[in-house]
GUDRENFI-916297 format. One record per residue (C-alpha): x, y negated, z negated; residue number from 1; residue in one letter. Coordinates in steps of 0.5 Angstrom, whole numbers, plus 500, padded with zeros to 3 digits. Example, Ala and Ser with C-alpha at 12.3 -4.5 7.8 and 13.67 -1.06 7.14 Angstrom:
BEGIN
east north up num residu
525 509 484 1 A
527 502 486 2 S
This chain:
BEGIN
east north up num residu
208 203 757 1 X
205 204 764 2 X
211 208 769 3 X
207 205 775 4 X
212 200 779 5 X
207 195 784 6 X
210 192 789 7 X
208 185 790 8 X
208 179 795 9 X
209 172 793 10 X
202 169 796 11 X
201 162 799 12 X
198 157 795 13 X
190 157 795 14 X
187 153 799 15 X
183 149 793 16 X
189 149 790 17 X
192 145 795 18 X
188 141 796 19 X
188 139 790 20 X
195 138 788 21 X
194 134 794 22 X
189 130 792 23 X
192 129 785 24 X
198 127 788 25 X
195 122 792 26 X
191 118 787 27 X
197 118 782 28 X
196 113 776 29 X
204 111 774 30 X
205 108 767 31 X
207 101 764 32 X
215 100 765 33 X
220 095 762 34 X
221 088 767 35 X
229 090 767 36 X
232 096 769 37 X
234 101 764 38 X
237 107 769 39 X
235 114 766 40 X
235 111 758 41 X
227 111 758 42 X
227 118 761 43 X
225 119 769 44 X
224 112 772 45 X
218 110 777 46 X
224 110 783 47 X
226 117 782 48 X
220 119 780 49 X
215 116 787 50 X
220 118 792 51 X
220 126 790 52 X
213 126 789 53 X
211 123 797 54 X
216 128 798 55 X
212 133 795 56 X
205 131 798 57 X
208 129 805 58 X
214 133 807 59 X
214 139 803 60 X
213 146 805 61 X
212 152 801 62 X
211 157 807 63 X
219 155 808 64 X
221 158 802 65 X
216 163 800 66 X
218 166 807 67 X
225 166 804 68 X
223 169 797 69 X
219 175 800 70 X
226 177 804 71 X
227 181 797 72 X
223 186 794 73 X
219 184 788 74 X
215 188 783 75 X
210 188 779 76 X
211 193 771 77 X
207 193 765 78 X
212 193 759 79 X
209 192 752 80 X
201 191 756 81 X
205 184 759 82 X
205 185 767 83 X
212 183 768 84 X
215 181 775 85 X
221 182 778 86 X
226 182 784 87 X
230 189 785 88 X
236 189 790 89 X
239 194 790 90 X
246 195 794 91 X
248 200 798 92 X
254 200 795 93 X
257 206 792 94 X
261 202 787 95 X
255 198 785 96 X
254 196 778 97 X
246 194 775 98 X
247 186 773 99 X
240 183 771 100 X
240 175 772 101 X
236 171 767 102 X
233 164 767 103 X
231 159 762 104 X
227 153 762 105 X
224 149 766 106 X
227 154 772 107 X
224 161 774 108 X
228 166 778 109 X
228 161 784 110 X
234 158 781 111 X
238 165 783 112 X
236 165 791 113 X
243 164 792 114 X
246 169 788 115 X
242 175 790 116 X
245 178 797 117 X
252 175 795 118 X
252 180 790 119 X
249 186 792 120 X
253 185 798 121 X
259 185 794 122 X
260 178 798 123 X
268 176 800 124 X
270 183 798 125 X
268 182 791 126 X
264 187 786 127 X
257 188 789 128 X
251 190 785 129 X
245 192 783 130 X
241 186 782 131 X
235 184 778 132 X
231 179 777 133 X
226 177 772 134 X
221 172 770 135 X
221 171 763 136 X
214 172 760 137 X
209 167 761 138 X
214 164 767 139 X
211 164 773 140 X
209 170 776 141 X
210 174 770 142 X
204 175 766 143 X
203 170 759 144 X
203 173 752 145 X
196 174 750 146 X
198 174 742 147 X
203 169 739 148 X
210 172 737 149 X
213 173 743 150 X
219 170 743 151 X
227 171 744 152 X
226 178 740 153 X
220 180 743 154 X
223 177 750 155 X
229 182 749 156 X
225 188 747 157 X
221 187 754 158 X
227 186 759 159 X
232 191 756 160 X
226 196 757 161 X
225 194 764 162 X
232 196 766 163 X
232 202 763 164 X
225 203 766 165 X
228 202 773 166 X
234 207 772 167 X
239 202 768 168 X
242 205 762 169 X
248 201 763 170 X
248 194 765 171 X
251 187 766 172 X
247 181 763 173 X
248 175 765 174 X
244 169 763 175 X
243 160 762 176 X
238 157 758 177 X
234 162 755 178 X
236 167 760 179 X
243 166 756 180 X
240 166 748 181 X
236 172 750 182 X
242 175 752 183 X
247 174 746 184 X
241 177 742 185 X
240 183 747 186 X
248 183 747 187 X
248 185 740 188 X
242 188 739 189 X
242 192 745 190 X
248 194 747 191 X
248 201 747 192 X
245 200 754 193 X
248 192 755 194 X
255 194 756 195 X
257 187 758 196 X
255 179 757 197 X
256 174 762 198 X
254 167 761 199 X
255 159 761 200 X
252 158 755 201 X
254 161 748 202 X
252 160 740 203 X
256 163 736 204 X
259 161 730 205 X
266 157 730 206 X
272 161 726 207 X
270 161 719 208 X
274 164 713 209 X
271 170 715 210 X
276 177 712 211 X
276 179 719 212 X
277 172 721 213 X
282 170 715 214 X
286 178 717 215 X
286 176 725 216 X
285 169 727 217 X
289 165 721 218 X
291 159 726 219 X
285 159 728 220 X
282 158 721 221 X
288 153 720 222 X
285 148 727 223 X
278 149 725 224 X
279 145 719 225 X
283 140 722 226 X
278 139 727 227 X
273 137 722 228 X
277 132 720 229 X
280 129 726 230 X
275 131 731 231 X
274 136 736 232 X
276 132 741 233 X
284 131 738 234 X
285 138 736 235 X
281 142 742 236 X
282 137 748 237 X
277 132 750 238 X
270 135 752 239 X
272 142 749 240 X
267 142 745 241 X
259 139 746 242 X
254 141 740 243 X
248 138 744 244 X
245 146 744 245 X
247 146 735 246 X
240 142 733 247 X
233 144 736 248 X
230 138 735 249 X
234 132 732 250 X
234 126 736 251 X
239 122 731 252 X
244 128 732 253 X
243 129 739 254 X
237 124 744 255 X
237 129 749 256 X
232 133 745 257 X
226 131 744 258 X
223 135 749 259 X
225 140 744 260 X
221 138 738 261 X
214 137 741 262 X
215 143 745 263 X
217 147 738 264 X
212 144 735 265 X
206 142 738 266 X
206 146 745 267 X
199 145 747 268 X
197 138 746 269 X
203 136 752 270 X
201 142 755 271 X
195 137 758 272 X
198 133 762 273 X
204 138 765 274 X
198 143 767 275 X
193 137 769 276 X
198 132 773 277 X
203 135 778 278 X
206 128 778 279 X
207 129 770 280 X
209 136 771 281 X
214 134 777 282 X
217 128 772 283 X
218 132 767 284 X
222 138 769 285 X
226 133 773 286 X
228 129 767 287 X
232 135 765 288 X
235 137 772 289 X
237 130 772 290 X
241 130 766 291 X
243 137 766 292 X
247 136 772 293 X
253 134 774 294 X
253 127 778 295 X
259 124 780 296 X
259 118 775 297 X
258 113 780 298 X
252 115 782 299 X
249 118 776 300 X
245 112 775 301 X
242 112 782 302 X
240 119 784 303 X
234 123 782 304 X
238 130 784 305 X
246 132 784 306 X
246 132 792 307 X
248 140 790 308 X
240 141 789 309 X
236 139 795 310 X
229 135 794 311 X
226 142 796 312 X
230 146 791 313 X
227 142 786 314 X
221 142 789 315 X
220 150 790 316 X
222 150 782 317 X
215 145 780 318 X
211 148 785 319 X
212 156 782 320 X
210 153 776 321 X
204 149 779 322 X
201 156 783 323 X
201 159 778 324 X
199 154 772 325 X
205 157 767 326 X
208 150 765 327 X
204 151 758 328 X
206 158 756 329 X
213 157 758 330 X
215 152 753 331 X
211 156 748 332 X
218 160 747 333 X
220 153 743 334 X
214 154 737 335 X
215 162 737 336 X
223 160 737 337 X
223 155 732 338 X
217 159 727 339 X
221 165 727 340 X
228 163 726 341 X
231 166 731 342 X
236 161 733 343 X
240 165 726 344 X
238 172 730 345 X
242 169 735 346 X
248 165 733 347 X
250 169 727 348 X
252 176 730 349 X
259 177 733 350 X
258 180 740 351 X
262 186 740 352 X
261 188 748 353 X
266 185 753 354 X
263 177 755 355 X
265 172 761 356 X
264 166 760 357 X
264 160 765 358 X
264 153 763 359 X
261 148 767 360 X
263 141 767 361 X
256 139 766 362 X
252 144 762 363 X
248 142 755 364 X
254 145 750 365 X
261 147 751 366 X
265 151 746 367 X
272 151 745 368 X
276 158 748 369 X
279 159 740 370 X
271 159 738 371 X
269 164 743 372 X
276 169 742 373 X
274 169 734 374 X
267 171 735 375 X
265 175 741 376 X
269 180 745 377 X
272 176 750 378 X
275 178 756 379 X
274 172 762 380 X
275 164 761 381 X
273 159 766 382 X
272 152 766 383 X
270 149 773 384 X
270 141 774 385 X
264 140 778 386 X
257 144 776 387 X
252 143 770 388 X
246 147 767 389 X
244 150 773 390 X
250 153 776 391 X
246 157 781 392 X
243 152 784 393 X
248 147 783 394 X
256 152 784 395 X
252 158 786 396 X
259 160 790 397 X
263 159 783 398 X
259 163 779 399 X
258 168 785 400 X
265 169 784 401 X
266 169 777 402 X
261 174 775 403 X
264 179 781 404 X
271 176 776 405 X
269 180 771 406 X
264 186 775 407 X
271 188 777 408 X
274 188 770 409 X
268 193 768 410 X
270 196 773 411 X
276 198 773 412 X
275 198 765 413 X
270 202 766 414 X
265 199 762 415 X
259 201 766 416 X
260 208 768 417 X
């Protein structure tokens, strides 16, 4: 592992790339659809996908958020001979501690621009921070694995060696999507240097008869059982408890998960056309920040995006994804994922560091708070009414509050010296 720590610079789009996003965009070809219509059902419609696509081809400006981007310092390191890229804000405050910020799928380090210079400002007089911010392998400016293997494990292994690479022997961790099933295996595995765990979506195991459990938790033993037979919505309270995260790719379980069987099964053939189609690209991912967010029930049907995320948020997320053509390495996380079991890595162990959990109205997958008490070392509970999967971007001041929440509980506790 090389110690040479490169500065770098978002670039702008090359001129032929431009003009060729442009160009695509301008003849696009959009598929049969039924007479009547049918909302989302079907996945994206035409109407929600047409109106983001003139967008991006008439009144989009990458300039405008790249010049934003480049407001942080970025870098560039070798770790496991994969270039990986970074954001390293460090504060100027004395009492700040080292936090890492993880993304998942289909977002990019962009989906915490909002968060970045609250906490390493200690914003409302709350815990500032030492921020990182990494692009997972083979997401955006991050260089693609060049072998197969490199999943959840391997991901772990590298961002842990980044931050202690960067001086960060203790840290906080905090991550969604894959950014979060990344950091309960580095929570575990890691935590001699990951010393707390912060995130919206946990995996973990529901309160089994386990001797720890039968000696500590025999009620919540006791009410587990009852939910099976009752339902978890009678014994935990209605929504307390969504499993769409359990099944990897079975669609009679959960129909939100096809995108997971073919991506865990047949990355390269669906590659194609995310890597040759913008427009394919764009439908693809705004399938999903439809979905995973939270809507107003009145207008869930009728808008493309919550009005918490902006036609150009969303649009900078796709775009980093067509500059630097990583759609294709990206989702082949699933195949490494899936083949290598290592949902079972992840979800089995109980995390013994101190773990923070932020319950989004929306997100994917909610677990009650007596699932969460019996397997991980939890310290901070919040449930939010608003919000979804991509609470930075959606509840970026909620979240900001929850994780300077619980950095002052670390603090004070000195979990992180």
């Amino acid at each position: 592992m090389s110690d040479t720590i490169e500065p770098f610079e978002v670039p702008s789009f090359p001129s032929e790339q431009l003009a060729l996003l442009k160009d695509k965009l301008s003849k696009p070809v959009y598929p049969n659809e039924l007479e009547e219509d049918y909302k989302w059902d079907y996945g994206a419609p035409s109407w929600a996908v047409k109106s983001l696509a003139s967008k991006w081809l008439e009144n989009y400006d990458w300039e405008k958020p790249r010049a934003e981007m480049n407001r942080w310092h970025h870098y560039h390191t070798m770790i496991d001979d994969l270039k990986i890229h970074f954001i390293h804000e460090p504060s100027s405050n004395p009492d700040a501690i080292p936090v890492m910020l993880v993304h998942g799928w289909p977002s990019t380090f962009y989906e915490f621009h909002k968060l970045i210079e609250p906490l390493r400002d200690g914003a409302n007089g709350g815990q500032a921070f030492h921020v990182v911010v990494p692009s997972l392998p083979g997401f955006g400016f991050s260089e693609a694995p060049k072998a197969r293997g490199c999943g959840v494990t391997k991901m772990a292994e590298i961002l842990n060696a980044l931050m202690v690479k960067l001086g960060y022997t203790q840290y906080l961790h905090h991550g969604g999507d894959w950014g979060a099933i990344i950091g309960k295996y580095i929570a575990t595995r890691y935590n001699t240097n990951c010393k707390a765990f912060h995130t919206g979506l946990p995996f973990c195991l529901p309160p089994l008869p386990t001797p720890r459990n039968l000696l500590f938790y025999p009620f919540k033993i006791a009410k587990f059982g009852a939910s099976l037979l009752l339902g978890f919505d009678r014994v935990y309270g209605k929504g307390k408890t969504i499993l769409n995260g359990a099944t990897f790719a079975n669609a009679e379980m959960y129909d939100g998960c096809g995108y997971r069987a073919i991506q865990g099964t047949k990355p390269y053939t669906l590659a194609y056309g995310l890597t040759d189609s913008p427009l394919g690209l764009m439908a693809w991912m705004l399938e999903k920040y439809h979905e995973w967010s939270y809507h107003p029930p009145a207008k869930r049907d009728i808008q493309a995006l919550p009005e918490t995320i902006t036609p150009e948020v969303f649009l900078t997320q796709v775009s980093l994804y067509w500059l630097t053509n990583t759609m294709s390495s990206s989702i082949r996380i699933y195949y490494e994922c899936l083949r290598q079991k290592e949902m079972l890595k992840v979800v089995l162990p109980r995390v013994k560091i101190p773990v923070a959990i932020s319950a989004f109205a929306y997100d994917i997958s909610k677990l009650p708070q007596d699932w969460l008490e019996t397997a991980t070392d939890l310290h901070q509970y919040s449930e939010y009414e608003s919000g979804g999967h991509f609470p930075g971007l959606e509840e970026a001041e909620l979240l900001t509050d929850d994780i300077q929440r619980f950095g002052k509980v670390l603090k004070t506790k000195k979990v992180i010296q």
